[in-house]
C-alpha positions as CSV (number, residue, x, y, z in Angstrom):
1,X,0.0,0.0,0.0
2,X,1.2,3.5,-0.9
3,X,0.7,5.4,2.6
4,X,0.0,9.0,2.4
5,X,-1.1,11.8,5.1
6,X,-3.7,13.8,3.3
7,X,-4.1,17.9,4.5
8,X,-6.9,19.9,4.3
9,X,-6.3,23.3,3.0
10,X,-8.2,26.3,4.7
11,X,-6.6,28.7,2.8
12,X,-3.6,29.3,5.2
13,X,-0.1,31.1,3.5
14,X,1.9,27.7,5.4
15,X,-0.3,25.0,4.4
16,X,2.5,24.4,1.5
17,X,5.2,24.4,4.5
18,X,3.3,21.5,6.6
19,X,3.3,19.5,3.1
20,X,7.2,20.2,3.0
21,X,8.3,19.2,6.7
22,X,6.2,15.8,6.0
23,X,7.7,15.1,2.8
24,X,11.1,15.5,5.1
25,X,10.0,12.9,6.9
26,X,10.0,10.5,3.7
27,X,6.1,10.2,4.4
28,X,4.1,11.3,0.9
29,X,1.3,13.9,1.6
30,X,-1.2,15.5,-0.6
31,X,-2.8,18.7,0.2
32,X,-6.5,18.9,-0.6
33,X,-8.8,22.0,-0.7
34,X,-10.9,21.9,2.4
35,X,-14.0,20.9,0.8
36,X,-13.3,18.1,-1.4
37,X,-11.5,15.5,0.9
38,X,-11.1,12.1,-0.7
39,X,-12.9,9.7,1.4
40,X,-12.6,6.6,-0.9
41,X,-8.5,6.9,-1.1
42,X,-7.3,3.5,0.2
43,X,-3.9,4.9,1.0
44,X,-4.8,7.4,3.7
45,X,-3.4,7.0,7.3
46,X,-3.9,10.3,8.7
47,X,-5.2,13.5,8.4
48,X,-4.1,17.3,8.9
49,X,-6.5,20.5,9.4
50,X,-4.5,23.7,8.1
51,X,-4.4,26.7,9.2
52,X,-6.9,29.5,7.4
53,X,-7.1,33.5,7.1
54,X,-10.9,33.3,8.7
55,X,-12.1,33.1,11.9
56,X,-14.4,30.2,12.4
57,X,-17.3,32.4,13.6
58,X,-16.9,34.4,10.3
59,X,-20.4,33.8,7.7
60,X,-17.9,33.1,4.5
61,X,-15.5,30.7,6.7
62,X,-14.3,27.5,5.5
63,X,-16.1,24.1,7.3
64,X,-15.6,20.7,6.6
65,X,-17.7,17.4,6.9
66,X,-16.1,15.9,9.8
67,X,-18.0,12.6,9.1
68,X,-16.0,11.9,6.2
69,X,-12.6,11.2,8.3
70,X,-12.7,11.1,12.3
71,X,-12.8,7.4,13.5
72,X,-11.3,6.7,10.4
73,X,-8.0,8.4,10.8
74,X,-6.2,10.0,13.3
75,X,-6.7,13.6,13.1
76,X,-4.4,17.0,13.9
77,X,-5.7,20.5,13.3
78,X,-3.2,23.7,13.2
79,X,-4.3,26.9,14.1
80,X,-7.8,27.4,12.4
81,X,-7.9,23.4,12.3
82,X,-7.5,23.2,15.9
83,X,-10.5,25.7,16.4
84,X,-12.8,24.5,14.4
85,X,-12.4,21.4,15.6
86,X,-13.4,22.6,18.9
87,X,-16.1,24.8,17.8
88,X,-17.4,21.8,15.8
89,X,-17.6,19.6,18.9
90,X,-18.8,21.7,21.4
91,X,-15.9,24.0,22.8
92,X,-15.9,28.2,22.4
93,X,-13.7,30.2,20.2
94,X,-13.7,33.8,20.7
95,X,-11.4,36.7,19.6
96,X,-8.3,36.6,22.0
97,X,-7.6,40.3,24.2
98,X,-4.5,41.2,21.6
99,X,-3.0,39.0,18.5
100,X,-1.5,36.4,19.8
101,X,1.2,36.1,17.4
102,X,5.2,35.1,17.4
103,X,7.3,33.4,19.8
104,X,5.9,31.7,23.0
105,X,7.2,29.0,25.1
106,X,5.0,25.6,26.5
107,X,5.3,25.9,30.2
108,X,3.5,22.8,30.4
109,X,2.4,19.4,28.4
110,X,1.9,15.9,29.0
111,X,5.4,14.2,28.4
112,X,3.7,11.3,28.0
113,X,0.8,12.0,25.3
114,X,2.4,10.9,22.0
115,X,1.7,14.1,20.4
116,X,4.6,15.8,22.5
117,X,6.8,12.8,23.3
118,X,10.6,14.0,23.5
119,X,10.1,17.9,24.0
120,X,12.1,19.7,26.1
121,X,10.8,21.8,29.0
122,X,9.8,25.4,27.9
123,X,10.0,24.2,24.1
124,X,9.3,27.4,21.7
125,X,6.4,27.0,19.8
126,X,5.3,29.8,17.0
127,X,2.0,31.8,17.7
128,X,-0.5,33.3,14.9
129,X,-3.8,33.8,15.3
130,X,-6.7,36.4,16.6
131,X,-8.6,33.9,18.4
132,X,-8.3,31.4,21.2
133,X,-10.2,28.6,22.6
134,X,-12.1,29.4,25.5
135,X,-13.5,26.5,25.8
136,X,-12.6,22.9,24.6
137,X,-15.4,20.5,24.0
138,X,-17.0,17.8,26.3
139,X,-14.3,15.0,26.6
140,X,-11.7,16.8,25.3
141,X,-8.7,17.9,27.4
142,X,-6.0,20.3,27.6
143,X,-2.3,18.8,26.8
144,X,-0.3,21.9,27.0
145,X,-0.2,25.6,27.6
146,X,1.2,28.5,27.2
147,X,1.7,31.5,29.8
148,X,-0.9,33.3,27.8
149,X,-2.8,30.4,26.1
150,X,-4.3,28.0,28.0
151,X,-5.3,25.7,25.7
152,X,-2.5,25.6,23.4
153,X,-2.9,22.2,22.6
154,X,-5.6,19.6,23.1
155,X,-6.7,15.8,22.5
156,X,-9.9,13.9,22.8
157,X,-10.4,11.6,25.3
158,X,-11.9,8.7,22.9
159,X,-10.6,9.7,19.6
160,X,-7.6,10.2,17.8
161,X,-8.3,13.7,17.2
162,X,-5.3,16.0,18.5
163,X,-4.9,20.1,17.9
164,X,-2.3,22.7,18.4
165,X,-2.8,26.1,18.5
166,X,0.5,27.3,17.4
167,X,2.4,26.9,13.9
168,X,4.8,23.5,14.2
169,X,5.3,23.4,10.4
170,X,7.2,27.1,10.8
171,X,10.9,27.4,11.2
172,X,10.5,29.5,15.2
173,X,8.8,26.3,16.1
174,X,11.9,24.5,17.7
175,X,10.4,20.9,17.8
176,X,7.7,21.6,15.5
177,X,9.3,18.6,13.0
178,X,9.2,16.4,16.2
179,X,5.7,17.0,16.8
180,X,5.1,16.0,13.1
181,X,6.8,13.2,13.2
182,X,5.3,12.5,16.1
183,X,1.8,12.4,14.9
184,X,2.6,10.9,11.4
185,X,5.3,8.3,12.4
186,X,4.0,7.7,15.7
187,X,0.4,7.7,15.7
188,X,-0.6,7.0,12.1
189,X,2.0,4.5,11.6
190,X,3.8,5.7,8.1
191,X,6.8,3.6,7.3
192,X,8.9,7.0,6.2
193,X,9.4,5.2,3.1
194,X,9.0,7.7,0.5
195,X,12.0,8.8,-1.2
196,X,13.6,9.9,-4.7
197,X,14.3,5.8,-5.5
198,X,10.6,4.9,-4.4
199,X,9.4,8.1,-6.5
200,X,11.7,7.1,-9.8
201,X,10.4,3.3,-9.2
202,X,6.6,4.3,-8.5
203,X,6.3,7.0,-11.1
204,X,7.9,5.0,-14.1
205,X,5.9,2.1,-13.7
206,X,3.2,4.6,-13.4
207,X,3.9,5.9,-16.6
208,X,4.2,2.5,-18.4
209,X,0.7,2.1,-17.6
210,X,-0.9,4.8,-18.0
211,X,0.9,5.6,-21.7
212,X,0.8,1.9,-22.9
213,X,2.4,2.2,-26.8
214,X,1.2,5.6,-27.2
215,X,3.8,8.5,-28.6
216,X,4.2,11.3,-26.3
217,X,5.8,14.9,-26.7
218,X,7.2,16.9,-23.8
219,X,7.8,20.4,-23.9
220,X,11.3,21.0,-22.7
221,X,12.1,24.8,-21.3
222,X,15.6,24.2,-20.3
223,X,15.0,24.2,-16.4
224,X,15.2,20.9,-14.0
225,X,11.2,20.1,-14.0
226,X,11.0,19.9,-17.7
227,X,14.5,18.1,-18.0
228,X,13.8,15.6,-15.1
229,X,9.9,14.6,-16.7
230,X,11.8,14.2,-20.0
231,X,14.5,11.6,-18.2
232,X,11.6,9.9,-16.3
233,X,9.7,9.3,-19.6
234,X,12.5,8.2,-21.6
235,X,13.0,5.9,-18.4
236,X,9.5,4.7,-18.8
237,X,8.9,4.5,-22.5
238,X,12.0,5.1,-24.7
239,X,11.6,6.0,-28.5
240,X,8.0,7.2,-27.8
241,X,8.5,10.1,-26.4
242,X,9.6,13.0,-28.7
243,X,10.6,16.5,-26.5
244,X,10.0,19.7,-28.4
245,X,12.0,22.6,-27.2
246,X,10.5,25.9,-28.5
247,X,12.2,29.4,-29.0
248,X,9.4,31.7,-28.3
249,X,12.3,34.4,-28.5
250,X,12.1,35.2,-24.7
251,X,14.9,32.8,-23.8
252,X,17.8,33.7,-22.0
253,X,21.4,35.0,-24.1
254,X,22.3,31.8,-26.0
255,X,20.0,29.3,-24.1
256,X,18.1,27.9,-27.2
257,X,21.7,26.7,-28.6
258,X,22.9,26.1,-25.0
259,X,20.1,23.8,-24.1
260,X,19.8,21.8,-27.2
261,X,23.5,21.0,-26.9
262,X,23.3,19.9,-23.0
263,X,20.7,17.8,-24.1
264,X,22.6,15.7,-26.5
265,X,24.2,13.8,-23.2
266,X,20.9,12.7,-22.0
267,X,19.9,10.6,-25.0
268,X,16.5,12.5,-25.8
269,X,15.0,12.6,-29.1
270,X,14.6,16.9,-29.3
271,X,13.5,19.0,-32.0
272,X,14.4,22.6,-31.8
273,X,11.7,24.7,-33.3
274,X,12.6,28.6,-33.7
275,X,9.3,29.9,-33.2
276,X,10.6,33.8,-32.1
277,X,8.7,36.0,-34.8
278,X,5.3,34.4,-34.0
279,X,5.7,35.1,-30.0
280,X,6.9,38.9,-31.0
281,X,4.2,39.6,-33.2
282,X,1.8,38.2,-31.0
283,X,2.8,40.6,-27.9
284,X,3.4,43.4,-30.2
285,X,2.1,46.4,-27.9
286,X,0.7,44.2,-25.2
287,X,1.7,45.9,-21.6
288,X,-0.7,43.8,-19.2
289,X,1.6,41.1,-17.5
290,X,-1.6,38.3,-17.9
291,X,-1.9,39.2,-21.4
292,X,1.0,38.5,-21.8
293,X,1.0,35.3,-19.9
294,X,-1.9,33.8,-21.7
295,X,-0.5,34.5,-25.7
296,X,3.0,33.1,-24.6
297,X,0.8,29.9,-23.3
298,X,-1.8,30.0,-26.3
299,X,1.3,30.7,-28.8
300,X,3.4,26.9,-26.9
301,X,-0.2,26.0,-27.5
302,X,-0.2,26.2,-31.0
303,X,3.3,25.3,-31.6
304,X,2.8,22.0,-30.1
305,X,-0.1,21.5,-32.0
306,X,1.7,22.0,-35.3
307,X,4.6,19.8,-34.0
308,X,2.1,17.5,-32.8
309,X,0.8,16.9,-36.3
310,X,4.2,15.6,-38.0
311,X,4.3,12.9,-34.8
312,X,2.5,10.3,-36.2
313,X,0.5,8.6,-33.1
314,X,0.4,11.3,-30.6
315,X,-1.8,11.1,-28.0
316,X,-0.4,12.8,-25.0
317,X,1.0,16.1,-24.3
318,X,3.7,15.8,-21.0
319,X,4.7,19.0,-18.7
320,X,7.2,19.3,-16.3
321,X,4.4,21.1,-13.5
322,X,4.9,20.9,-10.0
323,X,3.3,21.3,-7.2
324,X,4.0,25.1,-6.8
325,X,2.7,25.7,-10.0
326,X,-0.8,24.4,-9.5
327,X,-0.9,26.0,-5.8
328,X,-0.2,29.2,-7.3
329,X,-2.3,28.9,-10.2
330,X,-5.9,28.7,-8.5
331,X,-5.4,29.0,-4.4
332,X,-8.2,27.7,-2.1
333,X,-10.7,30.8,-2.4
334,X,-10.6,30.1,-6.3
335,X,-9.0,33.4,-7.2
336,X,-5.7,33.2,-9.9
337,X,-2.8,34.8,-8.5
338,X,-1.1,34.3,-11.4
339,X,-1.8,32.1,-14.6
340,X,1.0,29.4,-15.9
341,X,1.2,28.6,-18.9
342,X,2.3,25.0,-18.1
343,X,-1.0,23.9,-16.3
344,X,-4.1,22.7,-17.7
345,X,-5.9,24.5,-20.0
346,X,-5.4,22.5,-22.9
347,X,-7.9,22.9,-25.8
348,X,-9.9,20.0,-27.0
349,X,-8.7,20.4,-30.5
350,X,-5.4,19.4,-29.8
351,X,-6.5,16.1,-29.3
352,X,-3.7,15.6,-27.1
353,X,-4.0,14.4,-23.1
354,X,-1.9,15.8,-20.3
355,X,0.6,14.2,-18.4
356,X,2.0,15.7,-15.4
357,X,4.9,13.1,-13.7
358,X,6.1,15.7,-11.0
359,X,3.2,17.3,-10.3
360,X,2.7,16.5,-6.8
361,X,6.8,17.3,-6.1
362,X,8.6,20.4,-4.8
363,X,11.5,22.0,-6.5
364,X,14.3,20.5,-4.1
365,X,12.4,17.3,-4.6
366,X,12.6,17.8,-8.0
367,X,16.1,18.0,-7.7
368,X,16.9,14.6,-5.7
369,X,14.9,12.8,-8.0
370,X,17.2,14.2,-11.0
371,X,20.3,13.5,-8.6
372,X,18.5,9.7,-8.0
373,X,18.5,10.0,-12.5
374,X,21.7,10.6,-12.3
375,X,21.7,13.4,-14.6
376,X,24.4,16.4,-15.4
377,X,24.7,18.8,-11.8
378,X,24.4,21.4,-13.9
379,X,21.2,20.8,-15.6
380,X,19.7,20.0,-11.6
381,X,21.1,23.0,-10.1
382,X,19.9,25.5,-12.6
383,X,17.9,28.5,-11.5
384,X,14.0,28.4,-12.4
385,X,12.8,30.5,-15.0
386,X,9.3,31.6,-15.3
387,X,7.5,29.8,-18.6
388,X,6.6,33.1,-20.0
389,X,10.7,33.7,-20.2
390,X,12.1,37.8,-20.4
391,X,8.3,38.7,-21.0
392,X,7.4,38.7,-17.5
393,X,11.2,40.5,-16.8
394,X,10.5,43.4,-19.4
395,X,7.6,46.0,-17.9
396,X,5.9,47.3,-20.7
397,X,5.5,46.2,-24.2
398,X,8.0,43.7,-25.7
399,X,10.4,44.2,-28.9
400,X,13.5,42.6,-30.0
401,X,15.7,45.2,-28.8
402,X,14.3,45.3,-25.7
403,X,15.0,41.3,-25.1
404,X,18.5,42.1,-26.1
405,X,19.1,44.9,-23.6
406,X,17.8,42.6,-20.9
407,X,19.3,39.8,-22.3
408,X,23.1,41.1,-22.2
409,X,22.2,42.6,-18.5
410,X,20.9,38.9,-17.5
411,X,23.6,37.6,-18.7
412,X,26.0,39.9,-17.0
413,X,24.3,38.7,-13.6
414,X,24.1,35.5,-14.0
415,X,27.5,34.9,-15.2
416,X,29.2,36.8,-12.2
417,X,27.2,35.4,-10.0
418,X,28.6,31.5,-11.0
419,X,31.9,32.8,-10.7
420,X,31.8,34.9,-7.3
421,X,33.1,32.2,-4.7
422,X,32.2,32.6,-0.9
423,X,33.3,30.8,2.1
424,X,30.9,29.4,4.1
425,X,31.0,27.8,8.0
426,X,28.5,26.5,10.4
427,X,24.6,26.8,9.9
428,X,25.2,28.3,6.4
429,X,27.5,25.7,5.1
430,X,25.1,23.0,6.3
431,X,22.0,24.4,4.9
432,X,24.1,24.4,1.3
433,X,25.4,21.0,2.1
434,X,21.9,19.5,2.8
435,X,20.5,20.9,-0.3
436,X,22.6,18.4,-2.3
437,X,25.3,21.1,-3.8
438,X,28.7,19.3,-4.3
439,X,31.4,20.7,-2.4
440,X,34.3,19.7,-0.2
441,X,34.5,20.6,3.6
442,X,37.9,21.5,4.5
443,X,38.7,22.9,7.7
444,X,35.0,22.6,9.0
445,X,34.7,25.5,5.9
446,X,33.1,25.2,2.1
447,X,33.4,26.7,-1.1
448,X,30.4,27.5,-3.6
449,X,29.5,29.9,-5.8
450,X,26.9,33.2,-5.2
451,X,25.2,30.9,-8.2
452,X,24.4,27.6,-5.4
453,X,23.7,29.9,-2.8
454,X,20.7,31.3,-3.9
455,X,17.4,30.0,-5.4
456,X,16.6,32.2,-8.2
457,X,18.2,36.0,-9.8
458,X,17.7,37.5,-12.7
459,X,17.4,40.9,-14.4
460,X,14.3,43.4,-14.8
461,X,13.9,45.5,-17.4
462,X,12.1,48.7,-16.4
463,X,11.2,49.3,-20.3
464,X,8.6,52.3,-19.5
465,X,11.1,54.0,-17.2
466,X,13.7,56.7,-18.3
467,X,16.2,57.6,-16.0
468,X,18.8,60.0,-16.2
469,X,22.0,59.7,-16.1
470,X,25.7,61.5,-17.1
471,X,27.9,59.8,-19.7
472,X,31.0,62.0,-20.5
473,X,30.0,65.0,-20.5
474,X,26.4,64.3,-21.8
475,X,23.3,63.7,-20.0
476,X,21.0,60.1,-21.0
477,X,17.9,59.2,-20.7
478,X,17.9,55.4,-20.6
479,X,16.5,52.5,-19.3
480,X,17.0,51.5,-15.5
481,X,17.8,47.6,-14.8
482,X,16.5,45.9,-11.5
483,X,18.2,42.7,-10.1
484,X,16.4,40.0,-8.1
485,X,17.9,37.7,-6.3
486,X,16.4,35.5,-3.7
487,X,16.8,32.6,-0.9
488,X,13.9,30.1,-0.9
489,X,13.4,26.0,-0.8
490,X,10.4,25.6,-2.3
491,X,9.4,28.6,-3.9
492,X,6.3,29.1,-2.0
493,X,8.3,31.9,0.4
494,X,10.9,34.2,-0.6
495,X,13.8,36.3,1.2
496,X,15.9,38.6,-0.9
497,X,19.4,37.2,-1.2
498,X,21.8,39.2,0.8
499,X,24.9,39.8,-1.8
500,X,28.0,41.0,-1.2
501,X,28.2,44.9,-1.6
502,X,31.6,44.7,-3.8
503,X,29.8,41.9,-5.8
504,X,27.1,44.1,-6.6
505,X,28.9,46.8,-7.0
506,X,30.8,45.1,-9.4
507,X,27.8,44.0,-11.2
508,X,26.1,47.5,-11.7
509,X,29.3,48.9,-13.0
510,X,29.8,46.0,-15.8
511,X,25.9,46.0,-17.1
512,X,26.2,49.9,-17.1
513,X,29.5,50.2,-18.9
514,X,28.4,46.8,-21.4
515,X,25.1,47.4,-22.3
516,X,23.7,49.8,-24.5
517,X,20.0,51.2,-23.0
518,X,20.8,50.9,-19.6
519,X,22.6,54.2,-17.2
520,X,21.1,52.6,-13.8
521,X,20.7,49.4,-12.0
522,X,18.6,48.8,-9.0
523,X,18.8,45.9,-6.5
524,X,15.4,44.6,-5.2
525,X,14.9,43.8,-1.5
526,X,11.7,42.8,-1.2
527,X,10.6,39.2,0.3
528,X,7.8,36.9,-0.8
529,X,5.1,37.5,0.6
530,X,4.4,40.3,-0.2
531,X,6.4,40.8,-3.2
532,X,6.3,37.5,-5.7
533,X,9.8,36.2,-7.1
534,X,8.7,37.7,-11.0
535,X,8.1,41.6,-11.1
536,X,5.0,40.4,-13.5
């Protein structure tokens, strides 16, 4: 049986991180909006209530059918989980005095209750909410506490139904992995065997089913999700598969040569198609970022289509989406945030079915599986980079010289940030390290490139924007560049990278000095959430 710990999404920003610390654990998880749990899944051991932006008093907030799961399952509910659960049964949940939000400490639990086994005295536990329970329901009872929440934490006394007030899936939660683990491993039983070499073995016999003879073609974009689904098919079904790799004329300095020539190692059948003057006529004068979003995935669209057509016996249409992409696409109130132009949306009249091998994966998972492939480090370690390519990098309209400006700044960047080499000690060399980067410890020190430190960079071309400037002895008025840089593991949350000043420095003064169009460069500092990683 294929175990799995399915969570119930409320609409909370760290429903993605409770996902992530479980999938740490080697335990497979699915998250599930709130409303559509799914009670028939043989594979289910446990289940988790998320956290949510409502209070469960509010008219519009989410409720679930507890019928469907308790006495099935053991259950845990976080946060907004936790209260409803009590509200649900019985108990009270009214707005607390202030927020109570941040860092508090247990001053008391039962050692014993398995929830909690092996925390320390005085363990610090992460607070975030605007409510409390007041009261918990009949038969329920407290199991720890806070000096200014009572019933920080609470089990029933004839079920396995368990909830926490506080946040154990965020980082300030010292012990918050143990208390996972603790539920999943301990009191739903998982076997914490879920791993890259299950994944590969799983998925590929997976994909023999489900594809049979059938041809398939795979968009490839260069990055790790596409390049690792195009390794796992050719795993599963050889000469059938037939990757396409498009130039929609919004690549990266080089990349559509580059890519087709680190492909030749992997022993894919590729056809390059240089589809550049379709995508730039097609955004010709289009500003808005989602316009510009949805012709750059009509435009793959009809590419593949075409492609399609000289592949006698196509019947599916493979992506490299993950789990990120779909999260971000439609969140839990239904609402885009943004649209990809990798998920779903396929038109009947391609005639062509989806296939999706990595969908339910993070990036870093991702990259393990490729590392478990055994592919190239430097086709797993690359940066992401958004479907919609420089379009979503250039504000305004889009031309040809306007990719080339940002395509010589980029390339500026990115280039000087592969060959800037840091030391690194301690916590920072570990969290490097456990990320799966090569490099040699030597005298309890590392050394990686700027380029493996961070998760994503690139340039922004502020194409509306004239600033000005002083060139010899003349003024400009050209075009400023921004550079983004940030920290992240899955994508889901940001932080800006914090780069050396005489790196940057070094930076400005080469894209200033190099490229034509640009007199100013900009560094961004601003985290996700609020900010997102693309300016667009």
């Amino acid at each position: 049986m294929n175990q799995k710990i399915i969570i119930l999404d409320f609409g909370s920003q760290t429903t993605q991180l409770i996902g992530r610390r479980i999938r740490e654990l080697n335990v497979f998880c699915e998250i599930m909006p709130y409303n559509r749990f799914p009670a028939d899944d043989p594979d289910i051991i446990g289940v988790i209530l998320s956290g949510s932006p409502y209070s469960v008093y509010d008219k519009e907030a989410f409720k679930v059918d507890y019928s469907q799961f308790l006495d099935r399952w053991p259950v845990l509910g976080i946060c907004y989980g936790a209260q409803l659960t009590a509200e649900t049964f019985g108990g009270k949940v009214e707005p607390a005095g202030t927020r109570e939000y941040g860092r508090a400490n247990l001053k008391s639990f039962e050692s014993e209750n398995p929830l909690f086994r092996g925390f320390d005295q005085g363990s610090q536990v992460w607070m975030s909410h605007g409510d409390t329970i007041t009261r918990l329901p009949q038969d329920y009872r407290v199991i720890a506490s806070t000096d200014s929440v009572v019933n920080a934490a609470f089990q029933a006394n004839d079920r396995k139904v368990w909830g926490v007030q506080f946040h154990p899936e965020v980082f300030h939660s010292v012990q918050g992995t143990l208390l996972l683990k603790n539920f999943v491993v301990d009191i739903c039983g998982a076997r914490q065997d879920w791993s890259p070499a299950s994944f590969v073995d799983q998925t590929v016999s997976e994909l023999r089913e489900q594809l049979g003879d059938d041809r398939v073609i795979l968009g490839l974009s260069g990055g790790v999700d596409s390049s690792v689904a195009a390794v796992l098919l050719n795993r599963a079904i050889g000469k059938n598969l037939t990757c396409i790799f498009v130039n929609n004329g919004l690549l990266r300095k080089n990349e559509f040569t580059d890519v087709l020539r680190d492909y030749e190692c992997l022993g894919l059948n590729v056809v390059g198609v240089d589809a550049s003057q379709k995508f730039y006529s097609e955004l010709a004068g289009v500003c808005e970022p989602e316009r510009k979003r949805k012709i750059i995935g009509a435009g793959f669209i009809d590419v593949f289509e075409a492609e399609a057509k000289k592949i006698d016996g196509a019947r599916w249409l493979a992506q490299g989406t993950i789990y990120p992409d779909r999260i971000e696409s439609l969140n839990i109130t239904g609402k885009v945030i943004k649209s990809h132009h990798n998920v779903g949306g396929l038109p009947e009249k391609m005639g062509l079915k989806l296939c999706e091998p990595l969908k339910w994966l993070f990036k870093d998972e991702v990259r393990r599986v490729g590392r478990q492939l055994q592919m190239p480090e430097h086709l797993i370690t690359r940066h992401p980079f958004p479907g919609p390519g420089l379009a979503v990098r250039i504000l305004g309209d889009i031309t040809p010289e306007k990719v080339r400006v940002l395509q010589e700044a980029d390339d500026i960047f990115i280039r000087g940030l592969r060959n800037w080499k840091v030391k690194l000690s301690g916590e920072e060399a570990r969290k490097v390290l456990a990320a799966g980067v090569p490099a040699d410890m030597r005298d309890g020190e590392i050394e990686v490139s700027l380029y493996d430190q961070i998760w994503q960079a690139g340039a922004i071309l502020l194409s509306d924007v004239k600033s000005v400037g002083v060139m010899g002895d003349e003024r400009t008025y050209e075009n400023p560049v921004a550079l983004r840089a940030v920290t992240s593991a899955d994508a889901m949350t940001a932080d800006w990278a914090k780069l050396p000043y005489d790196f940057l420095a070094e930076v400005s003064n080469s894209i200033i000095r190099g490229v034509k169009g640009v007199n100013r460069v900009c560094y961004d500092v601003s985290s996700k959430p609020p900010a997102t990683i693309e300016w667009e």
